[in-house]
Structure formats: C-alpha cells, structure tokens
MIVOSE-414599 format. One record per residue: residue in three letters; chain; z, x, y of N, C-alpha, C in turn. Coordinates in Angstrom, 2 decimals, decimal comma. Each point is the difference from the previous one (the first is absolute). Layout:
<tibas>
TIBA_r_c_n.up_n.east_n.north_ca.up_ca.east_ca.north_c.up_c.east_c.north
TIBA_ALA_A_Z_X_Y_Z_X_Y_Z_X_Y
...
</tibas>
This chain:
<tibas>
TIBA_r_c_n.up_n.east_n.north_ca.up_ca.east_ca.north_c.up_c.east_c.north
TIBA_UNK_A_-25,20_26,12_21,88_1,20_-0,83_-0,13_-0,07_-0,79_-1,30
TIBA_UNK_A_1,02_-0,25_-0,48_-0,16_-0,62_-1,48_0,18_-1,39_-0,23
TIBA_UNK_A_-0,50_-0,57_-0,51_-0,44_-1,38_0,12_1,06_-1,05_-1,10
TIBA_UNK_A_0,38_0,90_-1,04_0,91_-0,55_-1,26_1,21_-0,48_0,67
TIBA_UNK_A_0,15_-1,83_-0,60_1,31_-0,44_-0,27_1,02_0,61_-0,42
TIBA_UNK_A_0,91_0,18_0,61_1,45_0,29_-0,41_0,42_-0,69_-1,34
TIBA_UNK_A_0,55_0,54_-1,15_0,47_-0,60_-1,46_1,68_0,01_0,64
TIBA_UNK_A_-0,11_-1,24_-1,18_1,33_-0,52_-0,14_0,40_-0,19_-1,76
TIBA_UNK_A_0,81_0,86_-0,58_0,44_-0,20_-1,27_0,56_-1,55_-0,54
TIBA_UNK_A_-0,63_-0,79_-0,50_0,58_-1,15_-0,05_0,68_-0,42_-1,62
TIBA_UNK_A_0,67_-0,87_-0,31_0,42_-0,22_-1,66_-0,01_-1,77_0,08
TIBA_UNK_A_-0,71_-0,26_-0,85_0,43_-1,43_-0,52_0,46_-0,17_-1,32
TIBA_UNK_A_1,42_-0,37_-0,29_0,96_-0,11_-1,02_-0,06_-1,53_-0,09
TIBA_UNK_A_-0,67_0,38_-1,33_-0,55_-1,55_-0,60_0,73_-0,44_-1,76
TIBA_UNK_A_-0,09_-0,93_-0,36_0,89_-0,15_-1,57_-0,83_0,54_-1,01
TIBA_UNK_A_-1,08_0,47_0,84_-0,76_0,98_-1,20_-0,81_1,48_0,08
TIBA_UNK_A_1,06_0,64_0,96_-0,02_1,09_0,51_-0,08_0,35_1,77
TIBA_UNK_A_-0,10_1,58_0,02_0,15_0,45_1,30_-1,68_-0,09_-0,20
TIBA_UNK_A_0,12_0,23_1,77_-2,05_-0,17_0,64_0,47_0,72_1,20
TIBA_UNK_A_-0,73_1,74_-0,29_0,55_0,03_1,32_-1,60_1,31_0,45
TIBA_UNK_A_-0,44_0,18_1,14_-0,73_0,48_0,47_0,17_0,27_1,39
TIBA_UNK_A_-1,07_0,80_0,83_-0,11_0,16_1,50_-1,03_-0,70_0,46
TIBA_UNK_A_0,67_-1,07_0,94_-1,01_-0,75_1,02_0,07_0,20_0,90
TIBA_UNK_A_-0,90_-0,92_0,85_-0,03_0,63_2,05_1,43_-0,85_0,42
TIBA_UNK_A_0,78_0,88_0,56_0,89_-0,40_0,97_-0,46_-1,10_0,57
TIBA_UNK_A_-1,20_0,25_0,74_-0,32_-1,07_1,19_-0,23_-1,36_-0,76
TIBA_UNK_A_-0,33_0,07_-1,20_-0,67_-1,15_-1,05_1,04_-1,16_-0,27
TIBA_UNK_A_-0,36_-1,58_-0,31_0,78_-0,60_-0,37_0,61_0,07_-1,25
TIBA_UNK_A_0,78_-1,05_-0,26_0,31_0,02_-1,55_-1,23_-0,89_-1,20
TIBA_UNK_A_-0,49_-0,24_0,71_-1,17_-1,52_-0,61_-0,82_1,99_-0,91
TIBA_UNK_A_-0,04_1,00_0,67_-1,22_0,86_0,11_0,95_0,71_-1,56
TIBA_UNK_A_1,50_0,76_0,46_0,20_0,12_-0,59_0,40_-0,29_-1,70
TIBA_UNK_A_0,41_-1,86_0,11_-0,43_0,19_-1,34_-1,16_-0,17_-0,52
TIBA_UNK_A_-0,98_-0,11_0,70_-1,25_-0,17_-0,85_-0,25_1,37_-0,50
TIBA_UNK_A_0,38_1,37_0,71_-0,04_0,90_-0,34_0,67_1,08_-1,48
TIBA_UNK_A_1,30_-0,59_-0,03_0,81_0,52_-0,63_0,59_-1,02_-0,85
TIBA_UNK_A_-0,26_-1,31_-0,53_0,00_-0,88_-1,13_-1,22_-0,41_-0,72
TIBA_UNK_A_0,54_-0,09_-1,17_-1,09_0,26_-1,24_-0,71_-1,81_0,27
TIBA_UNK_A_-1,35_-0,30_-0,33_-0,48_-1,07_0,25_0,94_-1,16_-1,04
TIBA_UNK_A_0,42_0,47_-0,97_0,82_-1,13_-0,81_1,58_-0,63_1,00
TIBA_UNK_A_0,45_0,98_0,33_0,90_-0,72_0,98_-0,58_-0,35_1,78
TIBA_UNK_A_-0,93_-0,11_0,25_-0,78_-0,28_0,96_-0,39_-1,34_-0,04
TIBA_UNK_A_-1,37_0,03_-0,73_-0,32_-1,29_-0,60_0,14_-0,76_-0,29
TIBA_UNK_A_-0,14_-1,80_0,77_0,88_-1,07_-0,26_1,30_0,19_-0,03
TIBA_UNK_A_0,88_0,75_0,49_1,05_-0,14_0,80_0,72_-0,32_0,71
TIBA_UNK_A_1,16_-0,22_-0,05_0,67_-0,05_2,00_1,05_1,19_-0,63
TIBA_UNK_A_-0,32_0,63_1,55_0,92_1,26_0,44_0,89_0,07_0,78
TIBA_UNK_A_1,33_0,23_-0,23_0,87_0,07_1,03_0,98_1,35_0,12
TIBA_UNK_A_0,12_0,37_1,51_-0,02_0,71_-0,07_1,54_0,58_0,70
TIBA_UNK_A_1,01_0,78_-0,73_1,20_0,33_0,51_0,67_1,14_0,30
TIBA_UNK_A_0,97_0,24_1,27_0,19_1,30_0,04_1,37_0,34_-1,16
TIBA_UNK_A_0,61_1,02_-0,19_1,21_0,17_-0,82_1,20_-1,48_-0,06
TIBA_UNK_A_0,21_0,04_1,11_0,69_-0,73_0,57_0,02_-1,27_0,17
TIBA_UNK_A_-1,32_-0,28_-0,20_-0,49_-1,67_-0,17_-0,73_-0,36_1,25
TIBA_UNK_A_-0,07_0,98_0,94_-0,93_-0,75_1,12_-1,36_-0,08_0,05
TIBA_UNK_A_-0,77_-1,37_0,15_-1,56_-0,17_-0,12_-0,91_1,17_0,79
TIBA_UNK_A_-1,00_0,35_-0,83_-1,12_0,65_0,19_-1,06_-0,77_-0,06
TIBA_UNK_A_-1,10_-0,24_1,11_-0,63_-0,81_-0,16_-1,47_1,14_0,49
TIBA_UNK_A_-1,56_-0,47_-0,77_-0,95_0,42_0,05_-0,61_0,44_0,97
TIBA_UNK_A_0,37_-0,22_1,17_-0,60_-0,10_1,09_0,86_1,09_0,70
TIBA_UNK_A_0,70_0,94_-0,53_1,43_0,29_0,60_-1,17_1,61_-0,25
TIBA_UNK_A_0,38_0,85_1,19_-0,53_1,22_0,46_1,16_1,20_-1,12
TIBA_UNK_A_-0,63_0,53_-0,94_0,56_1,05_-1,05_1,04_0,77_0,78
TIBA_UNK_A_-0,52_0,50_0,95_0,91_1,28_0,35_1,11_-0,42_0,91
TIBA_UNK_A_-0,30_-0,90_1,01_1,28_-0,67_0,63_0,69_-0,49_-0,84
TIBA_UNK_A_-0,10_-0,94_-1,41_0,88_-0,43_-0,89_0,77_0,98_-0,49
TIBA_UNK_A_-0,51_1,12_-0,31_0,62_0,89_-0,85_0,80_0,83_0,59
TIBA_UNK_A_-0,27_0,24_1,51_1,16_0,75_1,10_0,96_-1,13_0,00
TIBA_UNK_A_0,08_-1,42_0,59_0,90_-1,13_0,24_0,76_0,16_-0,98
TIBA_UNK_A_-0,63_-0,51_-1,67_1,01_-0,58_-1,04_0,62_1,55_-0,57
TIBA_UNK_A_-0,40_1,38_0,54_0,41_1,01_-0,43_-0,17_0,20_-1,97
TIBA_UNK_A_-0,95_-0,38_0,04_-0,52_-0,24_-1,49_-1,71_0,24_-0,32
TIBA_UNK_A_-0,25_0,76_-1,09_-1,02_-0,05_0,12_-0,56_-0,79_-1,69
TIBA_UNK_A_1,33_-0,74_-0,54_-0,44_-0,29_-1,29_0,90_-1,94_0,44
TIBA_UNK_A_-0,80_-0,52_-1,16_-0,43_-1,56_0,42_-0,16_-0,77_-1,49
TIBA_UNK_A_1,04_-0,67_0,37_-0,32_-0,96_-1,01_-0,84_-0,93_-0,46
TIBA_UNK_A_-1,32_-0,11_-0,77_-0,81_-0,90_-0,18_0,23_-0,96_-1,17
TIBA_UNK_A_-0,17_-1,79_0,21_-0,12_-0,57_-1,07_-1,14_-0,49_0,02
TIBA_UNK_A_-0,93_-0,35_-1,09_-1,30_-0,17_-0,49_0,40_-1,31_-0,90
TIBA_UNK_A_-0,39_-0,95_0,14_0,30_-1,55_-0,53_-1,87_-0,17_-0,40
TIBA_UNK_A_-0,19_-0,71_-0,99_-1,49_-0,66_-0,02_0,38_-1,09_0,67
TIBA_UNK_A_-1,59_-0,56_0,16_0,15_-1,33_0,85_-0,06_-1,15_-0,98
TIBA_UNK_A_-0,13_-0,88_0,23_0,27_-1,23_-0,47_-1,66_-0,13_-1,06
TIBA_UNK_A_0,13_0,18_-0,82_-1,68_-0,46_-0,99_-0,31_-1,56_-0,03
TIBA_UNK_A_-1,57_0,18_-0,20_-0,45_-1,34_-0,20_-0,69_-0,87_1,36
TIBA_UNK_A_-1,36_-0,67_0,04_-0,31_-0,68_1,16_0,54_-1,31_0,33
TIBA_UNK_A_0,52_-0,16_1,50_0,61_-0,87_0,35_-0,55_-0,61_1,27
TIBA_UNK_A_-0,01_-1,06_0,60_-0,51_-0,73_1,07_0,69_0,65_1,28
TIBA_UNK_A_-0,66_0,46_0,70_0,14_0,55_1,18_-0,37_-0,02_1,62
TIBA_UNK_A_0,13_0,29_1,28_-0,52_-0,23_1,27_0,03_1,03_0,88
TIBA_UNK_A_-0,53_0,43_0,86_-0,41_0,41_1,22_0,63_-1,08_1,11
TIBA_UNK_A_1,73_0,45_0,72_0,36_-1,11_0,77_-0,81_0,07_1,44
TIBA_UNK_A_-0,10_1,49_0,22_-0,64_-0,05_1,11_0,05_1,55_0,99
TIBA_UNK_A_-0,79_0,37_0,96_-0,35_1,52_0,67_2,31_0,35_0,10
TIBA_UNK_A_0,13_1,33_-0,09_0,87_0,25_0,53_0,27_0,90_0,77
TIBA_UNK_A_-1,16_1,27_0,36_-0,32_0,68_0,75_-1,12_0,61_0,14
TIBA_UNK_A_-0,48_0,52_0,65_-1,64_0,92_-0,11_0,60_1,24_0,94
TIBA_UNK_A_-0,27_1,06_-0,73_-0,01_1,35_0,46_-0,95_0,63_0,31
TIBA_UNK_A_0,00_0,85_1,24_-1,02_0,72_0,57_0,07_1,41_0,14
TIBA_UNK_A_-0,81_0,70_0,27_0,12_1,86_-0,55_-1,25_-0,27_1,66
TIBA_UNK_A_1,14_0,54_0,66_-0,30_0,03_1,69_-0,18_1,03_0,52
TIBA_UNK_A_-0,68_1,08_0,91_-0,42_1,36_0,69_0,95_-0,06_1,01
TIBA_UNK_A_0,82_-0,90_0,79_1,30_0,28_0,31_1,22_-1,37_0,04
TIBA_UNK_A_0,59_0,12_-0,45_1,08_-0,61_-0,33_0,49_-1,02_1,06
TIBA_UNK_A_0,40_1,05_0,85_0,73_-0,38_1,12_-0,68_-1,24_0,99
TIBA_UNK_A_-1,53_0,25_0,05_-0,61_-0,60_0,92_-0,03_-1,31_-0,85
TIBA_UNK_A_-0,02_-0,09_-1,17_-0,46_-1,24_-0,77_1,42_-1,06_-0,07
TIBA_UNK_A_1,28_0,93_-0,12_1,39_-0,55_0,63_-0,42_-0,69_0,70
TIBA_UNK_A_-0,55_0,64_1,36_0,13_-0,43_1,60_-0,50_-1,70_0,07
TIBA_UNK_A_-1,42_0,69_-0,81_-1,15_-1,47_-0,37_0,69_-1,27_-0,52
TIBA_UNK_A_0,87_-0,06_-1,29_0,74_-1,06_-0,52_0,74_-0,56_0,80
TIBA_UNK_A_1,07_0,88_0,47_1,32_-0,25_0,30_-0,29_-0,37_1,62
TIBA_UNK_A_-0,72_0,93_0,97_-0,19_-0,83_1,63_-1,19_-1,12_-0,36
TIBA_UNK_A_-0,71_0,33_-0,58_-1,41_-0,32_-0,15_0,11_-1,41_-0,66
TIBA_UNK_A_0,52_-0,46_-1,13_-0,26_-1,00_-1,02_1,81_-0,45_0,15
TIBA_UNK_A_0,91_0,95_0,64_1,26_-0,78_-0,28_0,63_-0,16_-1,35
TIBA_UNK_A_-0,41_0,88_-0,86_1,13_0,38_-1,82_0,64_0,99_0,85
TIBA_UNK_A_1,51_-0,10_-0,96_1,00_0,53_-0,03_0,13_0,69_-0,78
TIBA_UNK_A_0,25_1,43_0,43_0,65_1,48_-0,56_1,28_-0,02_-1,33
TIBA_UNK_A_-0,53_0,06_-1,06_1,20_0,16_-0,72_0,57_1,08_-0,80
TIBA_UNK_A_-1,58_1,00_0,01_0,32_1,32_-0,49_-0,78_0,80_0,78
TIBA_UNK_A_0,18_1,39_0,23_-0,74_0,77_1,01_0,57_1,58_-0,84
TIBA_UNK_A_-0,67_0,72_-0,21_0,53_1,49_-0,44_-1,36_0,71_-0,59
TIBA_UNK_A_0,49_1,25_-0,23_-0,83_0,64_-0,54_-1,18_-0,38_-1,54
TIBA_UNK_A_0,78_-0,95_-0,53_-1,12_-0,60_-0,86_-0,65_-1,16_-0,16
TIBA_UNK_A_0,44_-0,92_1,11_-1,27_-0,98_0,11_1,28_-0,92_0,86
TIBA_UNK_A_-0,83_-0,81_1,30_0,17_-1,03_0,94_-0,01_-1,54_-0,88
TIBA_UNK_A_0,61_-0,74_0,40_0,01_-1,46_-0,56_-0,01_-0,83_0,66
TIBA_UNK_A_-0,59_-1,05_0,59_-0,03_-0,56_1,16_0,41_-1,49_-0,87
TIBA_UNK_A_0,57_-1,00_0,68_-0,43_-1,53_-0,67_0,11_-1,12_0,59
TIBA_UNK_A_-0,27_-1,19_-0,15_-0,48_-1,27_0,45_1,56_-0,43_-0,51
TIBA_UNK_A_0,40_0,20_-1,22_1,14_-0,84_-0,77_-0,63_-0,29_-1,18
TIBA_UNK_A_-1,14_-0,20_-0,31_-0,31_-0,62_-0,70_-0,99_0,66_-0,74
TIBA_UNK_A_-0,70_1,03_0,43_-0,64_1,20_-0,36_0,31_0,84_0,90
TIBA_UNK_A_-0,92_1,28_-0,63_0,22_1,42_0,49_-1,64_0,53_0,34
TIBA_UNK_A_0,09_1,31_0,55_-0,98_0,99_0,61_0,57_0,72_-1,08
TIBA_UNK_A_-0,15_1,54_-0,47_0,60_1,29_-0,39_-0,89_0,86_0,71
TIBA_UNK_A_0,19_1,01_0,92_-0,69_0,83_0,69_0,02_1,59_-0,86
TIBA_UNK_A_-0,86_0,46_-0,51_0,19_1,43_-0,31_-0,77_0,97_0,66
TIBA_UNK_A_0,37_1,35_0,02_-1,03_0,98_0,60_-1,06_0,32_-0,53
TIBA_UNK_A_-1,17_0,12_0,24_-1,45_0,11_-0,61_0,06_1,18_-0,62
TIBA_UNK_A_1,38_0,93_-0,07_-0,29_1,22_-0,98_0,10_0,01_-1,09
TIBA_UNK_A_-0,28_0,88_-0,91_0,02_0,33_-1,53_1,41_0,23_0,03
TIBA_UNK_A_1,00_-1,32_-1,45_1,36_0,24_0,34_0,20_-0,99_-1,01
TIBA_UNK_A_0,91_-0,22_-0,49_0,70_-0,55_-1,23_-1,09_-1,80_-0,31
TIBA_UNK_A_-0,73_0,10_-0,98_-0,56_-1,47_-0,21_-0,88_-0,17_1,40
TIBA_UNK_A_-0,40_0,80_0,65_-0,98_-0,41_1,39_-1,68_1,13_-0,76
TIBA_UNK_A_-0,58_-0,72_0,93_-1,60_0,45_-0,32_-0,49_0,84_0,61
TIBA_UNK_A_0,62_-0,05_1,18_0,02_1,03_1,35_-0,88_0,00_0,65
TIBA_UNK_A_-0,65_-1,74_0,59_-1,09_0,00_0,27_0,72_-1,11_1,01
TIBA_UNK_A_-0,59_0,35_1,40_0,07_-0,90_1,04_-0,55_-1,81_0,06
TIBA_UNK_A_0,71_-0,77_0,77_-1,12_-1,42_-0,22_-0,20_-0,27_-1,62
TIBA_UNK_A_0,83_0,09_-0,82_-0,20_-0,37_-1,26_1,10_-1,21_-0,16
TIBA_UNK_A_0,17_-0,70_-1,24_1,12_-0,75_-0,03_0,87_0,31_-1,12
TIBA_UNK_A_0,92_0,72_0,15_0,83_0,46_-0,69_-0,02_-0,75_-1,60
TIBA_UNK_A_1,13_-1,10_0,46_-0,34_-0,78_-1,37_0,48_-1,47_0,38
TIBA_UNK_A_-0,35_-0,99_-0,81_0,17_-1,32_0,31_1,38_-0,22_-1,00
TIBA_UNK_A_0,70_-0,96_0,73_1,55_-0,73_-0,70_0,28_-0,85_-0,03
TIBA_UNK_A_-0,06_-0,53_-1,53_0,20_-1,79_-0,46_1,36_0,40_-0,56
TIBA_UNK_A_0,09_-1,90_-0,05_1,53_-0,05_-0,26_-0,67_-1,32_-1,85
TIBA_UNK_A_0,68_0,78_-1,17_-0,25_-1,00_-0,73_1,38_-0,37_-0,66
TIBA_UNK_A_-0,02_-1,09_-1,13_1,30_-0,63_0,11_0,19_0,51_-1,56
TIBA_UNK_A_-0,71_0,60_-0,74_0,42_0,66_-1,15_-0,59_1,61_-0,56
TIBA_UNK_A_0,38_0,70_0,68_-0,45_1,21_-0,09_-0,60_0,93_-1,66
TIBA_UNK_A_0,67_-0,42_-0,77_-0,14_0,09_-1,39_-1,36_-0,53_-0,31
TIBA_UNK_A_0,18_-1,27_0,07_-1,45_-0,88_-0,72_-1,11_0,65_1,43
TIBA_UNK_A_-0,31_0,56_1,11_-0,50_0,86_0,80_-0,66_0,69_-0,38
TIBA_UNK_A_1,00_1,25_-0,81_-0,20_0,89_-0,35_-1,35_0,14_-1,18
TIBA_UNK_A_0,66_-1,37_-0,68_-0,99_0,20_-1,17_-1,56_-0,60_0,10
TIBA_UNK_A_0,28_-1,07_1,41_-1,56_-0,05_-0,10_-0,51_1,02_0,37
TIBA_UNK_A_0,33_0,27_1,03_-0,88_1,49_0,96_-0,41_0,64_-1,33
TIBA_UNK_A_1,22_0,72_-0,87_-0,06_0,84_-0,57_-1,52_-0,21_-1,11
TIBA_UNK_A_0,45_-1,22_-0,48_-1,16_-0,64_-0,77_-1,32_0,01_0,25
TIBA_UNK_A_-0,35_0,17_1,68_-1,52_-0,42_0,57_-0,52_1,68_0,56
TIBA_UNK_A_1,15_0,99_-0,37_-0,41_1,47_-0,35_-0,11_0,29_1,56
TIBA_UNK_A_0,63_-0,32_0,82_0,22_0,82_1,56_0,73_1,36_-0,15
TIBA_UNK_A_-0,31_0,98_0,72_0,70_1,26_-0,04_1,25_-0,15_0,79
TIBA_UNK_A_0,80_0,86_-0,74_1,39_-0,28_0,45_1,13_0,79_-0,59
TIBA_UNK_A_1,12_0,82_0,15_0,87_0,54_-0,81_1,08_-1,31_-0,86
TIBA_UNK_A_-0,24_-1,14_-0,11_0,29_-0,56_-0,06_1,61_-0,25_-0,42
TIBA_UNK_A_0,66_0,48_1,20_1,60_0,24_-0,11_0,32_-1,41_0,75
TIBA_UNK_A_1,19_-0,35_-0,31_1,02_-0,88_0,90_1,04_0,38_0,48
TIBA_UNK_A_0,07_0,25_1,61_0,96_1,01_0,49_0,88_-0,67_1,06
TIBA_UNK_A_0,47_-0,10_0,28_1,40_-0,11_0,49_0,02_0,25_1,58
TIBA_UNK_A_-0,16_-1,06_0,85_0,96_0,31_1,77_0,74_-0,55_0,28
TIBA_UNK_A_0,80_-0,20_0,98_0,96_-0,54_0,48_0,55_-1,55_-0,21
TIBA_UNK_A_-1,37_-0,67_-0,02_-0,44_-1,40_0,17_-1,00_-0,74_-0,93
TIBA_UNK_A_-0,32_1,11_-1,00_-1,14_-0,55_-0,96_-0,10_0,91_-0,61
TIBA_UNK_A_-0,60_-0,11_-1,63_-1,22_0,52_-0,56_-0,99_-0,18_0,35
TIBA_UNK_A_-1,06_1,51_-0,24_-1,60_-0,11_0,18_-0,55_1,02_-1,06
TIBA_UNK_A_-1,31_-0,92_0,26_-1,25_0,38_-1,09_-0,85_0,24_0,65
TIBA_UNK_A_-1,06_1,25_0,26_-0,84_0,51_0,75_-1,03_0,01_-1,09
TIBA_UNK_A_-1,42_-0,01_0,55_-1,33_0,17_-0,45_-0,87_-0,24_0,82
TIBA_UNK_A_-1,35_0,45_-0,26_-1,11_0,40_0,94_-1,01_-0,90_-0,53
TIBA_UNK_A_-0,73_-0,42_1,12_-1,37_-0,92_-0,17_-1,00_0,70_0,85
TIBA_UNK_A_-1,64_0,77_-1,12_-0,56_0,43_0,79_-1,63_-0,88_0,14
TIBA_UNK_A_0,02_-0,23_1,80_-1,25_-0,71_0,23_-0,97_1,08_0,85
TIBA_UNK_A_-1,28_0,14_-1,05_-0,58_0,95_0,10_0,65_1,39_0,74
TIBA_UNK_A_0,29_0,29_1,01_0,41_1,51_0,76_0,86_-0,09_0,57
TIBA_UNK_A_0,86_-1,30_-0,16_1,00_-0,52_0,49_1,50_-0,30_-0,97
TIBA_UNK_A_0,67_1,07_0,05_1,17_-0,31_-1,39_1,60_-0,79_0,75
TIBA_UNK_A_-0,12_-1,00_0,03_1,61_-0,57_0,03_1,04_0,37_-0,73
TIBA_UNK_A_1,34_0,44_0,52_0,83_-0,01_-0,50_0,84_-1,38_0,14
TIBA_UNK_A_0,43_-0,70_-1,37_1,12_-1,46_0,07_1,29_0,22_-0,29
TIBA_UNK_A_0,69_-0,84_0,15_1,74_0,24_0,32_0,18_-1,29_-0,70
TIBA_UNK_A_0,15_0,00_-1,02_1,23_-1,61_-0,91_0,95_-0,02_0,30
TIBA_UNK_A_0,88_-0,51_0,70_1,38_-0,42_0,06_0,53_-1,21_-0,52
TIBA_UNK_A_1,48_0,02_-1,11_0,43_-0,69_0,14_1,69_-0,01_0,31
TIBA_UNK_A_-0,16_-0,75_1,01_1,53_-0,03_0,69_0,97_-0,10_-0,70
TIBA_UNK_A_1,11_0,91_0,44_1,69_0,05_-0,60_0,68_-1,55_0,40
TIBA_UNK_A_0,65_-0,75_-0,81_0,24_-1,47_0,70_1,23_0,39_1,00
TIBA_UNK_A_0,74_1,03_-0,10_0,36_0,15_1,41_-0,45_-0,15_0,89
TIBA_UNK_A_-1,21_0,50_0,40_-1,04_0,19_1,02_-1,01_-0,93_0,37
TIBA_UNK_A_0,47_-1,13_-0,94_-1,52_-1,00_0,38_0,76_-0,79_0,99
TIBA_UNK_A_-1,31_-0,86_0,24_0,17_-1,26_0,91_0,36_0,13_1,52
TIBA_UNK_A_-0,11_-0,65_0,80_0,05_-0,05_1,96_1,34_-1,01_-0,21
TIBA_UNK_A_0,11_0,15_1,26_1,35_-1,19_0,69_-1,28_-1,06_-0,19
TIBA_UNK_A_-1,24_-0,41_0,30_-0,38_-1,32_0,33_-1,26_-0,04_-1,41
TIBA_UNK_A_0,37_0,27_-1,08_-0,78_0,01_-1,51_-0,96_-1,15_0,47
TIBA_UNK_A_-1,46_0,09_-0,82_-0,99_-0,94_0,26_-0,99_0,64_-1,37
TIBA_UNK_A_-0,30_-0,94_-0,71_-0,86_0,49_-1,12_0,14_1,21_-0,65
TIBA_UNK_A_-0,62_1,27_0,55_-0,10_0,86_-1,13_1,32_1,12_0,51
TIBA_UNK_A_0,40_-0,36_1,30_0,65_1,03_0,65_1,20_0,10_-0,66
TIBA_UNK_A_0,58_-1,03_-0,83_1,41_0,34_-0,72_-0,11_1,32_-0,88
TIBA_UNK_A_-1,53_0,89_-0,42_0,29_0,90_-0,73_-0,72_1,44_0,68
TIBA_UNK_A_-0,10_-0,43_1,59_-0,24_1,20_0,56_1,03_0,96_0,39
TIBA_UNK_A_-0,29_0,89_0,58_0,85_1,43_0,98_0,22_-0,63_1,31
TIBA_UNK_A_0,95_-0,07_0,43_0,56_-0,34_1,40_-0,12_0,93_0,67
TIBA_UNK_A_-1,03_0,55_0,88_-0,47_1,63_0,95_1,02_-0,42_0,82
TIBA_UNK_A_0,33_-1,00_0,65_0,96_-0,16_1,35_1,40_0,04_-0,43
TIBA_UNK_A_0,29_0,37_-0,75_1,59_-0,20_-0,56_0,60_1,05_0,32
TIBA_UNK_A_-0,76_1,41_-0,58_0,62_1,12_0,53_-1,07_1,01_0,00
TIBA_UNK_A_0,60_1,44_0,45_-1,36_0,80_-0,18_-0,33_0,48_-1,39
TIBA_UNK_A_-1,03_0,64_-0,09_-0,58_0,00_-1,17_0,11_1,35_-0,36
TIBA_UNK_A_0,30_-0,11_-1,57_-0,09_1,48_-0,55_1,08_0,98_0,09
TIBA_UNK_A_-0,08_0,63_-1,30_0,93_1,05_0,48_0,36_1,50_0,12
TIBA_UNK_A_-0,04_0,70_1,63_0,48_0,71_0,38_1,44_0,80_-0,09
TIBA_UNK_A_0,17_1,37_0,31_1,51_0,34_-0,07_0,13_0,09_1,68
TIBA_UNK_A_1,08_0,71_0,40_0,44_-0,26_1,11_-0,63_0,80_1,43
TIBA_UNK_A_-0,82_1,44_-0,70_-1,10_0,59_0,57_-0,80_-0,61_0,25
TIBA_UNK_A_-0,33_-0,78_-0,15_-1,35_-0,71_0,12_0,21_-0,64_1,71
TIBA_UNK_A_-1,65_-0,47_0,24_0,12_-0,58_1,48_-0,39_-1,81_0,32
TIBA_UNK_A_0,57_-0,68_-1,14_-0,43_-1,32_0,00_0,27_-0,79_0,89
TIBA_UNK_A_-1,08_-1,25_0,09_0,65_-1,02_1,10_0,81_-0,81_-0,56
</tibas>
C-alpha cells in the first residue's frame, strides 16, 4: 500500500513574481510557503495571505480543503518587512500550551468532564478547550502538518507579546532556529521558533494580538492585550468540518 501524500498544485502571486509548486494536500499553508517561497520574501516578514477574491487565507488553514472550498488553487501573497531596529519589549503572559496526545477524544473527555474547560473547536485538526482566559490545543500524536508525531510530548508553548516586530528581532538576534516568518490568523500574528534542552526540543508561538481581538468584558492588567477564548469558537473551519 503506498504511503505518499497526495500533491496539491499550489501558486503564490506575489509583486515579484509567480511561486508555484506541488505540496501535500493534507499540509498547512505555514508548510507550504516555507516550501515554495524564496528565503528573501520569507525572512523578517509578515505574510498575508489572499484568495482571488479577497478572502483570508490563514496558516493554519489545511491546503487541500482550501483549495476545493475557495475553488482556487492560486493565492495572493503580500510580503511586507517588519519594522527594523531594537525596541523595548514584553512577554504579557501564557496564552495556550498545546499537546500532541495518543487519543484525542479521551483527553476532550479529561478537560471538559474532568477539569470543566469549554469546547470551542473540535475537528479533524486539533480540539481547543478554554478557561476564557487561556487555552489547551489538543493534537493527534501523528506525523502531520508542524507535529513531531510523538505521543505525551508538548506540542508547543503560546505567549502573547505586545510588540511582535521588536520580538522578532531579539529572538532572531540570540540565533534560535526558526523560519522566521510572520504569519497571519484570524486573531493575531505569530512567530514560531524552537528551544532545544538537551533531547528535549520546544516548539514557541509569539503572538501579537489584532486590536480587534484584544481585551475581556472585565480587563485587569495585562488582559487588555490578550485573545478572548470565551467569546467565540476558535479558528477557522469551512462548513464540512465537525466543530463545537
């Protein structure tokens, strides 16, 4: 039986040409452009990402369902540098911790009867459970878009900082591995990179919040520039999908 990902012909139409190659269907978009953009429009970046038509594409978004939904398999990318120069910066505080779980469902069961968080995403690519105030992210322990495919591991850790730019450049500065893109969801930019302690490699999540999206009904210190998990559900799905 054959083991190969399904390809998906993809195009990113950018102001300084077409980028176009075959990636895994099943793969996100975070995979694809690291794949099929040249490191100069990568690098110190923010990416955003559009269909013909103008509707958001966001990183986290599954290749091949996008490309059946928006009936498109070519995408508008803009590539902006980030902001140069070091600037005073913070760490406001945890905004989620993700886990790469051997079954899903039971670890649902655990939060949600067990600990009492609330369901805000549930589908084929990862569970979201939350307090309001933070999050769980549940993934499957298999080999699969940005996962390690290793059971009992911790996916990756998620801060919320209040200037993503000046972020970028320390990390970047203190030489952490990283594709070092700024990409685009619903509710934020993020900056991913890895910290390895001895046999143990973390994956990190920078966020900084869209000011649409910040702040609670009852703001208290740092929370005016967090993600509101209780507001609505999280992420985005098309209409196939099986969310809570």
């Amino acid at each position: 039986m054959s083991t190969e990902r399904p390809l998906t012909h993809l195009t990113f139409i950018t102001a300084h040409g077409r980028f176009a190659g075959a990636v895994p269907a099943g793969g996100v978009f975070h995979e694809a452009l690291e794949r099929l953009l040249p490191e100069e429009l990568r690098v110190g970046r923010r990416l955003t990402i559009r269909t013909p038509g103008g509707d958001a594409v966001y990183p986290d978004m599954f290749v091949g369902e996008t490309v059946s939904h928006f009936r498109t398999a070519e995408f508008a990318l803009r590539s902006e540098p980030l902001r140069p120069g070091v600037r005073p910066w913070r760490t406001l505080g945890i905004d989620h911790i993700a886990l790469a779980v051997a079954d899903r469902g039971d670890a649902r069961r655990f939060l949600e009867d067990g600990l009492g968080l609330r369901v805000v995403r549930d589908d084929a690519h990862q569970t979201v459970l939350t307090t309001g105030l933070t999050a769980v992210f549940l993934f499957d322990a298999v080999s699969g878009p940005l996962n390690p495919g290793i059971p009992s591991r911790t996916h990756h850790l998620g801060f919320v900082v209040d200037d993503l730019d000046a972020a970028w450049q320390h990390v970047r500065a203190r030489g952490f591995a990283s594709d070092y893109m700024v990409l685009e969801r619903d509710e934020r930019w993020s900056l991913y990179f890895f910290y390895q302690n001895g046999d143990v490699r973390f994956m990190i999540q920078l966020s900084e919040i869209k000011p649409d999206h910040r702040g609670f009904d009852r703001p208290a210190a740092f929370t005016d520039r967090m993600f509101d998990y209780g507001r609505h559900r999280y992420g985005v799905r098309f209409d196939s999908d099986s969310s809570a």
